[in-house]
Residue, then its C-alpha position, 0 to 999 in steps of 0.5 A: x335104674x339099672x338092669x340086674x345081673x340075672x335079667x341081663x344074662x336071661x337076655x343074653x340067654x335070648x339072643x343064642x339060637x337053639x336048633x332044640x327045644x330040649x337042649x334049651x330046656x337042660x340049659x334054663x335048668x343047669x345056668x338058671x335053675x329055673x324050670x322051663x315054665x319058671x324061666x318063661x314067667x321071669x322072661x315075661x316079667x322082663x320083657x316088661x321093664x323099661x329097664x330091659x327095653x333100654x340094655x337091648x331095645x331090638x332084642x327086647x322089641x323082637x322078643x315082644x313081638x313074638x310074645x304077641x304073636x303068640x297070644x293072637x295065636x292062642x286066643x284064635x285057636x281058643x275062640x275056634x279059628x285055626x291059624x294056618 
């Protein structure tokens, strides 16, 4: 199986830098017309396939990591620790 169109231009999307959270956010909204909550969701859901995993390993495995990340972090702070 091959990748679509839309899940390969979401990670080429990831692989751009953005110095602003906002200007990321009007851009998800004007190339994807997804909200910003909308686009992590499909992001999420292709992270998951294998698919993804073979179009871009490294960026898919970093995206991973970070997503991980993330949930430690949360998961820390709901339970009571502070991450420093």
């Amino acid at each position: 199986m091959t990748l679509p169109a839309q899940d390969r231009a979401v990670l080429a999307f990831e692989r751009l830098r953005w110095k602003n959270r906002g200007a990321k956010d009007t851009a998800v909204l004007v190339l994807f017309g997804m909200s910003w909550p909308a686009y992590v969701q499909t992001l999420h859901s292709i992270l998951d396939k294998p698919e993804a995993l073979e179009y871009d390993a490294e960026l898919v495995n970093r995206l991973r990591r970070l997503r991980e990340a993330r949930r430690r972090d949360r998961s820390a702070r709901v339970a009571g620790f502070e991450i420093p």
